[in-house]
TORDREN-53049 format. One record per atom (N, C-alpha, C): residue number from 1; x, y, z. Coordinates in steps of 0.05 Angstrom, whole numbers. Layout:
 num   east  north     up
 NUM      X      Y      Z
...
***
This chain:
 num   east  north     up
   1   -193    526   -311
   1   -176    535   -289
   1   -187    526   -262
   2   -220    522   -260
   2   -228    525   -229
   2   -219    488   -222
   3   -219    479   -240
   3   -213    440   -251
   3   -192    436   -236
   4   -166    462   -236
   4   -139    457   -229
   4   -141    471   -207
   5   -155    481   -195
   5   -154    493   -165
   5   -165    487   -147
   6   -180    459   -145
   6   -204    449   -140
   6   -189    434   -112
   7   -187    429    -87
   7   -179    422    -62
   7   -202    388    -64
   8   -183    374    -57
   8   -199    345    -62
   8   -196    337    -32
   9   -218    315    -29
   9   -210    297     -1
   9   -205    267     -8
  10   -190    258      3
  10   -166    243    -10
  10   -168    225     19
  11   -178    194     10
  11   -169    178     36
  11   -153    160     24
  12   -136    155     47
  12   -108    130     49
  12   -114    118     67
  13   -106     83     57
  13   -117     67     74
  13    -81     41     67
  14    -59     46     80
  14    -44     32     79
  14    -43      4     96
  15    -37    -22     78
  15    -29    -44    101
  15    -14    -39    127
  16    -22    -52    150
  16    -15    -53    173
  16     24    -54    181
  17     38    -53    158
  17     54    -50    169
  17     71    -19    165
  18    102    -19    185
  18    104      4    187
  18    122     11    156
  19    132     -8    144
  19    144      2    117
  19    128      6     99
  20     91     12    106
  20     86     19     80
  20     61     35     95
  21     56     43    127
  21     44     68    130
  21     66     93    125
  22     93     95    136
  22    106    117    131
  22    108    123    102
  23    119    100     87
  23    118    130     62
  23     83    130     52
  24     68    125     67
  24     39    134     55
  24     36    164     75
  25     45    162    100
  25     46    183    109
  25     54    204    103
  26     84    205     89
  26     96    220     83
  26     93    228     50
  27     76    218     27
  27     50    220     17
  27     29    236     25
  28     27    231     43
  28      0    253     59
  28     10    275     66
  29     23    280     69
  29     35    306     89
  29     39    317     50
  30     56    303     37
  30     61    327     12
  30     32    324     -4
  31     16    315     -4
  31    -12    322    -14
  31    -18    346      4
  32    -18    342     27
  32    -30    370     49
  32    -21    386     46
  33      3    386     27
  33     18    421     37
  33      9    433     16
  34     -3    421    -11
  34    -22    432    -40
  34    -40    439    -25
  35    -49    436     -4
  35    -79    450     -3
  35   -101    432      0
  36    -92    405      0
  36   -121    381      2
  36   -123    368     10
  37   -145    366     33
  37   -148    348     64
  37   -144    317     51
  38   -138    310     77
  38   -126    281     78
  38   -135    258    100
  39   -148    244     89
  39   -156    219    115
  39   -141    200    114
  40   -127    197    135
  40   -106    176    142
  40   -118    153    154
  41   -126    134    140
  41   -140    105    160
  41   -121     85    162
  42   -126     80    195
  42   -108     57    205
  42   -124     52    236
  43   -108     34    244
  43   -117     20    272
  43   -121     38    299
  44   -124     36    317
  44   -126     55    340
  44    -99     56    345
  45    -82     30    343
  45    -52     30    362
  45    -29     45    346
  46    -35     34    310
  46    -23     40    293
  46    -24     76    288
  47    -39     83    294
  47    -46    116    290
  47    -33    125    318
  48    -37    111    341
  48    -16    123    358
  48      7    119    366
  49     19    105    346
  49     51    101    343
  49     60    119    319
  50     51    128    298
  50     49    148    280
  50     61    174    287
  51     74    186    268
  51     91    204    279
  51     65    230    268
  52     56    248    296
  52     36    268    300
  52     41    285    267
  53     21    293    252
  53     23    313    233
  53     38    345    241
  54     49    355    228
  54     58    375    242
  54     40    399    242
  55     38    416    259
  55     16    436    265
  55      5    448    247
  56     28    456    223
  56     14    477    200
  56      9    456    178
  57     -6    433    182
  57    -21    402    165
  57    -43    404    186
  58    -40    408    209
  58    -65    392    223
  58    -86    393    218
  59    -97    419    204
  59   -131    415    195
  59   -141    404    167
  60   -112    398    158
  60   -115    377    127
  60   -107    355    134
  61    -93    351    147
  61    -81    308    152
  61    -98    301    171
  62   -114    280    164
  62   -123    279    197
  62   -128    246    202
  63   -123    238    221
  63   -121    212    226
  63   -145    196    234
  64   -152    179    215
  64   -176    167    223
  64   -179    142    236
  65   -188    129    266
  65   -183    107    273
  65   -202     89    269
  66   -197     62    263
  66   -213     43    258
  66   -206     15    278
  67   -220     13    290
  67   -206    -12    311
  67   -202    -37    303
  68   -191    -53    303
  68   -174    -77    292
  68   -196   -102    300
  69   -216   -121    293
  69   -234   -139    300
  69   -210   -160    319
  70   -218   -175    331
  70   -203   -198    351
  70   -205   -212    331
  71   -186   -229    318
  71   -191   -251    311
  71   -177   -284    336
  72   -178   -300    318
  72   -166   -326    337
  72   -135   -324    324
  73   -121   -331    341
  73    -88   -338    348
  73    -73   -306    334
  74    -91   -291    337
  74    -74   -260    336
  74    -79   -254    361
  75    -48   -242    364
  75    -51   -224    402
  75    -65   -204    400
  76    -74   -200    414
  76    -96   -172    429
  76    -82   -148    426
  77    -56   -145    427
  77    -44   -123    425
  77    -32   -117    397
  78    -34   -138    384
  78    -16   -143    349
  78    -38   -120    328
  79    -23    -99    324
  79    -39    -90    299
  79    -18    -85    284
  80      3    -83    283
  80     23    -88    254
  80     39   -110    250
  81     46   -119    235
  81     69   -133    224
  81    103   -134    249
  82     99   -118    258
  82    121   -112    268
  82    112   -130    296
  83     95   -123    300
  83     82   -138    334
  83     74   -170    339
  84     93   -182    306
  84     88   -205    309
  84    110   -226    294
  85    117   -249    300
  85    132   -261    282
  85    117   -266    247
  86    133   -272    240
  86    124   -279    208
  86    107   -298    208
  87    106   -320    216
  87     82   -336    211
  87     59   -335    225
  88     51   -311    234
  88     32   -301    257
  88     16   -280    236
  89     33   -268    219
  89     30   -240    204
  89     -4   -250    185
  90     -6   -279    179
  90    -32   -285    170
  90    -59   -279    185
  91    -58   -277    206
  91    -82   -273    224
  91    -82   -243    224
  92    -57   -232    224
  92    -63   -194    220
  92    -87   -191    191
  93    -77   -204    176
  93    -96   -210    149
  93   -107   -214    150
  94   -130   -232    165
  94   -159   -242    173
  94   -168   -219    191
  95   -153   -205    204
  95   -164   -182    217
  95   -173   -162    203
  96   -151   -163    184
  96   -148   -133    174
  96   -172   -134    147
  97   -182   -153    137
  97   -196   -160    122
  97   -225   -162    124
  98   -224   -166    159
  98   -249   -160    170
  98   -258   -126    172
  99   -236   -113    157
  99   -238    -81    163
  99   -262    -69    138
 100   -267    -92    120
 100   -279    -80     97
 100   -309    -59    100
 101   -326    -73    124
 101   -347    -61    121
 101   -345    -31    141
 102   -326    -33    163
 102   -331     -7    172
 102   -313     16    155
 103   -285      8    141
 103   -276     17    116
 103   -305     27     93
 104   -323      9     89
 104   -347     21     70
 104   -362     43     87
 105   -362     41    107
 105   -377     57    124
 105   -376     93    126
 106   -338     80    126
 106   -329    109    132
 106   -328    128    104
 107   -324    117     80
 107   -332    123     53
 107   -354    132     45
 108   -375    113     57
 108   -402    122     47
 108   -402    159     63
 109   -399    153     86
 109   -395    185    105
 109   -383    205     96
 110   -356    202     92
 110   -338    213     89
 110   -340    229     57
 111   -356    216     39
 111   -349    213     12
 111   -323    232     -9
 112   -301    221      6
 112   -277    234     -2
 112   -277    225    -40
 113   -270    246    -48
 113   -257    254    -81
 113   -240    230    -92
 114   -218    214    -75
 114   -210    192    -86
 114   -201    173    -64
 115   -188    146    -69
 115   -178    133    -43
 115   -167    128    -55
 116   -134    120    -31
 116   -114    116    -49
 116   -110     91    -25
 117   -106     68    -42
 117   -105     37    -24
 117    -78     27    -27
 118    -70      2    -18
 118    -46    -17    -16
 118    -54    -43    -20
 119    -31    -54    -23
 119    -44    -84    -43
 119    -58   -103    -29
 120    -52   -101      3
 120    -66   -122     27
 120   -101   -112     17
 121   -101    -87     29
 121   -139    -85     21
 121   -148    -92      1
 122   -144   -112    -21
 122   -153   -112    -50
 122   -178    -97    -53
 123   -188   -105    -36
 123   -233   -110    -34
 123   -234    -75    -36
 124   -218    -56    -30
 124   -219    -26    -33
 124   -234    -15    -56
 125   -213    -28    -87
 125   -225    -31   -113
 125   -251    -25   -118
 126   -261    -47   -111
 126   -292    -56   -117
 126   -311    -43    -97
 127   -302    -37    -77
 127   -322    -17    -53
 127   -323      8    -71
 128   -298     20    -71
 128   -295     47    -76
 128   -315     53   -113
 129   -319     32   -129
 129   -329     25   -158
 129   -360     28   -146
 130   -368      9   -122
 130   -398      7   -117
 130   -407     43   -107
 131   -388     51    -87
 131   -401     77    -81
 131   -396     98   -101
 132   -381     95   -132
 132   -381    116   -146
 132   -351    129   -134
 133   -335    125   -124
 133   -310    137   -114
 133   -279    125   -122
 134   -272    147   -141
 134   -240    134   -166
 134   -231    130   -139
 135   -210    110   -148
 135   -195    103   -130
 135   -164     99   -146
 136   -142     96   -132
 136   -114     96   -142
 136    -96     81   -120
 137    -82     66   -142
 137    -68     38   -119
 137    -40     50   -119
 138    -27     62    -87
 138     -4     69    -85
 138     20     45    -76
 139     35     37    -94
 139     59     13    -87
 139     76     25    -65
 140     85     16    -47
 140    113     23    -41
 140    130     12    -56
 141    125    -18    -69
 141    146    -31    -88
 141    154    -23   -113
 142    179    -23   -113
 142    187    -11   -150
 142    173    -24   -163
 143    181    -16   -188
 143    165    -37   -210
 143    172    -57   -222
 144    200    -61   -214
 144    203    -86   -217
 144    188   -113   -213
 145    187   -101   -180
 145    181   -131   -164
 145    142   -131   -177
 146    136   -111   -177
 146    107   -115   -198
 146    107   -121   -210
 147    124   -123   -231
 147    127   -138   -259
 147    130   -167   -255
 148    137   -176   -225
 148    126   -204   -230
 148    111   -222   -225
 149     91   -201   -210
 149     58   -211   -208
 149     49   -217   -237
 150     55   -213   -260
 150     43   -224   -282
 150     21   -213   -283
 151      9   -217   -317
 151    -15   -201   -324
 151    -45   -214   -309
 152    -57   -194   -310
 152    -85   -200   -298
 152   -113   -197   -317
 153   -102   -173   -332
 153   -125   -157   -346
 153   -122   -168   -377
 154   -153   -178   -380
 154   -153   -205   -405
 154   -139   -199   -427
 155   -138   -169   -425
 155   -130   -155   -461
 155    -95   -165   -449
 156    -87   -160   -437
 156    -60   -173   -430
 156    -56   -198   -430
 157    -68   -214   -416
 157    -69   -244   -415
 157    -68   -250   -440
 158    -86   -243   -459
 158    -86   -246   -492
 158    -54   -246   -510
 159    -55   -225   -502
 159    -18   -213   -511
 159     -6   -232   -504
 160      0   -236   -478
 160     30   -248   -474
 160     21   -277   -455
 161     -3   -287   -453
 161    -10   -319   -445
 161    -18   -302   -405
 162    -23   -336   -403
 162    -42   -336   -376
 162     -1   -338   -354
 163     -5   -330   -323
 163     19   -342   -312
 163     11   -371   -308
 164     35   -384   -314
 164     37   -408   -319
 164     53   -416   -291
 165     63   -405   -280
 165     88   -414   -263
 165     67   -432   -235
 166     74   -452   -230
 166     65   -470   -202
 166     79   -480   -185
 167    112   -475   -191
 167    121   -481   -171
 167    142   -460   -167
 168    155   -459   -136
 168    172   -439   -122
 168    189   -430   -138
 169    204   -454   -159
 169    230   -444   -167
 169    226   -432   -197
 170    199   -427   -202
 170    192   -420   -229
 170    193   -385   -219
 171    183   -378   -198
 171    201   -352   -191
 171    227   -345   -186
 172    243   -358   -200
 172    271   -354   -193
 172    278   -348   -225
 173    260   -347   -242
 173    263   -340   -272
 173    259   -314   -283
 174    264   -307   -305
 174    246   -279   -314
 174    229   -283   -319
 175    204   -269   -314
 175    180   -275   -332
 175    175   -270   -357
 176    158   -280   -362
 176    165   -288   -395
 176    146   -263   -402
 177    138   -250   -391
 177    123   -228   -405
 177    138   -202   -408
 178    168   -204   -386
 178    183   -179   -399
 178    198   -178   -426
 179    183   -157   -435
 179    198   -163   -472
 179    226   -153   -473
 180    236   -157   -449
 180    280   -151   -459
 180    287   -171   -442
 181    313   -171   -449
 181    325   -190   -428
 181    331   -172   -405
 182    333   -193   -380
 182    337   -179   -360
 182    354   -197   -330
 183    365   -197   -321
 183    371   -213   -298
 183    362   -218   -277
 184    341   -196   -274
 184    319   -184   -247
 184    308   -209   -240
 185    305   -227   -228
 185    290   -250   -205
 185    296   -245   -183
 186    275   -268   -176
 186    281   -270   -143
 186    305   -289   -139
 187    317   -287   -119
 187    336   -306   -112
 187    328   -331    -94
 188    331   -358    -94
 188    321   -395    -84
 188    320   -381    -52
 189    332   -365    -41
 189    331   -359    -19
 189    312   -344     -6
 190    304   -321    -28
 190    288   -309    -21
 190    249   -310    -27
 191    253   -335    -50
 191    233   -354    -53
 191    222   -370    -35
 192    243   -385    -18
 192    234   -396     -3
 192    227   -377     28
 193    230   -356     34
 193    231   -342     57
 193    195   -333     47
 194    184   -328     21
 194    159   -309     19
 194    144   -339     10
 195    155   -358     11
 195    136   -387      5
 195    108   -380      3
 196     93   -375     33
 196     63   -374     33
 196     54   -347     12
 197     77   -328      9
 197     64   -307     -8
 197     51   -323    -41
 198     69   -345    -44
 198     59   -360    -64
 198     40   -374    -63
 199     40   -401    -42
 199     28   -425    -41
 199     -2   -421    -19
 200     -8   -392     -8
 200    -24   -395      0
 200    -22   -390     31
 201    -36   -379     56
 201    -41   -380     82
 201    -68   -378     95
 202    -65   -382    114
 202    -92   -374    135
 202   -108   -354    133
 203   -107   -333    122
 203   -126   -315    110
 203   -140   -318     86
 204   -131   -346     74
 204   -154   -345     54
 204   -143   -336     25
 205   -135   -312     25
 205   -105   -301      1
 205    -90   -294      3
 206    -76   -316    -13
 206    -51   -316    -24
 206    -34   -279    -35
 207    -13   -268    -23
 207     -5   -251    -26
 207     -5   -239    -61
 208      2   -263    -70
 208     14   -251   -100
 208    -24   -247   -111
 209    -39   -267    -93
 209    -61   -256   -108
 209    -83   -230    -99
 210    -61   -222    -77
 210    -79   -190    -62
 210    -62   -177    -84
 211    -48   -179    -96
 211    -28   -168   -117
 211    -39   -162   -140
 212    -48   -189   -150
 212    -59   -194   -174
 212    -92   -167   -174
 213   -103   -182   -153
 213   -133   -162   -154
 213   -134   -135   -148
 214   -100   -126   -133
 214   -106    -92   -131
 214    -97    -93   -158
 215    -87    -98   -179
 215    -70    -93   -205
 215    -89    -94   -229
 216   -108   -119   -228
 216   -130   -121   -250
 216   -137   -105   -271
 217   -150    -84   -256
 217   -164    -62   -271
 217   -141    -44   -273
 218   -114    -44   -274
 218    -98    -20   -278
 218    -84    -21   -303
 219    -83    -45   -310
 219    -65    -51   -342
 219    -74    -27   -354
 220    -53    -14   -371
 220    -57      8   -385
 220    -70     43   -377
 221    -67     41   -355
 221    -80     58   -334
 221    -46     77   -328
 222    -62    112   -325
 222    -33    124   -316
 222    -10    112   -299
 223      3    118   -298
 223     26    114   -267
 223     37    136   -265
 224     48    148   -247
 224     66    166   -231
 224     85    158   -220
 225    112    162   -219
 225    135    146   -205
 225    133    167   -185
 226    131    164   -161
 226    136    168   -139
 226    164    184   -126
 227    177    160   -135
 227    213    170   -120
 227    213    159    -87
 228    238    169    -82
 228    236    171    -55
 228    211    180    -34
 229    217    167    -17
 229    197    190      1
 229    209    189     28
 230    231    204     36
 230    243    213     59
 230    224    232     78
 231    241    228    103
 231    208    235    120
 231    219    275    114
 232    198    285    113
 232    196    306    109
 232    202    319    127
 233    208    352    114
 233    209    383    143
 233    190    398    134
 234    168    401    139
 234    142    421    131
 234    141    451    156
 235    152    467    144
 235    146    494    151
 235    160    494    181
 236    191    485    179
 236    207    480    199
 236    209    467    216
 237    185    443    216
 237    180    425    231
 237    198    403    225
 238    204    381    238
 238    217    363    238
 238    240    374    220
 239    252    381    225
 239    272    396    208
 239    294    376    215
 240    304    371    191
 240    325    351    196
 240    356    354    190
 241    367    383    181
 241    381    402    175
 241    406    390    192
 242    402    387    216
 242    425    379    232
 242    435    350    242
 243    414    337    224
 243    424    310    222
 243    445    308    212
 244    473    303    213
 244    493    298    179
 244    488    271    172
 245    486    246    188
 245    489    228    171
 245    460    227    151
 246    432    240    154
 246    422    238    136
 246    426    258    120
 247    442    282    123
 247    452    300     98
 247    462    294     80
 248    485    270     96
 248    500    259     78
 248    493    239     54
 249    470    222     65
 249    454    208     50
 249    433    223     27
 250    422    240     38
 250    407    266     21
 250    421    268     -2
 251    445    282      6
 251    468    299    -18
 251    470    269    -39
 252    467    244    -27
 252    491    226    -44
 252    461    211    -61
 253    443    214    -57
 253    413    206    -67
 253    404    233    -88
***
């Protein structure tokens, strides 16, 4: 019983952009309202564009800032995705990659119960393994679009072969490792729009393979489906009651 009553400290460390700090946020806020503090890590700018925890969270959510390193041909003011065009978004990645050792830093300090990462930090994995601290990789992506990162973990690779695919339009297929049929690909359009997620950029890795290395060690490992995560009303806060058009969306979800 004391196993199941036990209050954990729990860090989140989401990629720099804003479609995948909010539902980590809003993640945090429903971990906080169980009873178990919460470290929110992100950038100085990114944490103050962040919508404030609401008062009866504040001594369990708490926001931790980590300042963003300068790199070359990222603006001074760019710490998300949003603060930059798309082919700029690679140098946020050389930044954000440079976050690993004060990220170890704050771990070693902090020594929170688990960390829960996103697929940009791969390097989280193996930090959080060296200091002895489980860690858990939260997607915002269904599982679809996971399913076509392909296997990583050898006992898999064994089963169903190595990914074979090397060129763009070989993602426009099913992969051959889903055992039904299915229609689910990407579309030639939308292949070519995430190109470098395939072929490679300026940071050194390739997207599908920050993909591949948060995923490795998880073959055969629990999952939890998530669901939605609509921004929350915690203890009448942000109360969203008098919105209709998101009532209406609410009721029809």
């Amino acid at each position: 019983m004391e196993s199941n009553t036990k209050k954990l400290h729990i860090a989140m460390f989401p990629w720099s952009a804003f479609g995948h700090m909010i539902p980590y946020l809003e993640l945090a806020k429903l971990i906080a309202q169980q009873g178990h503090k919460v470290s929110f890590i992100a950038t100085d700018k990114n944490i103050d564009r962040l919508p404030k925890p609401p008062p009866s969270l504040s001594s369990l959510l708490t926001f931790v800032k980590i300042p963003l390193p300068a790199v070359p041909h990222l603006p001074a003011a760019a710490e998300a995705t949003t603060d930059l065009p798309y082919d700029k978004v690679q140098y946020l990645k050389i930044a954000y990659d440079r976050l690993r050792e004060p990220m170890k830093r704050f771990l070693q300090e902090s020594t929170p119960d688990w960390v829960m990462y996103d697929f940009a930090p791969h390097w989280v994995g193996p930090v959080a393994a060296e200091l002895g601290i489980p860690c858990a990789f939260f997607s915002i992506m269904i599982a679809s679009c996971l399913a076509f990162v392909g296997p990583t973990a050898e006992e898999a690779v064994a089963e169903v072969g190595r990914d074979e695919r090397t060129q763009l339009e070989d993602y426009a297929l099913p992969p051959k490792w889903v055992p039904f049929p299915t229609t689910v690909t990407f579309r030639v359009f939308e292949i070519l729009k995430m190109s470098d997620s395939f072929t490679g950029n300026d940071s050194g890795v390739k997207d599908i393979d920050r993909f591949n290395l948060s995923l490795k060690d998880l073959h055969r490992k629990p999952v939890f489906p998530v669901g939605q995560l609509p921004t929350t009303a915690v203890s009448g806060v942000d109360n969203d009651n008098t919105n209709t058009e998101w009532l209406a969306m609410k009721q029809w979800l």
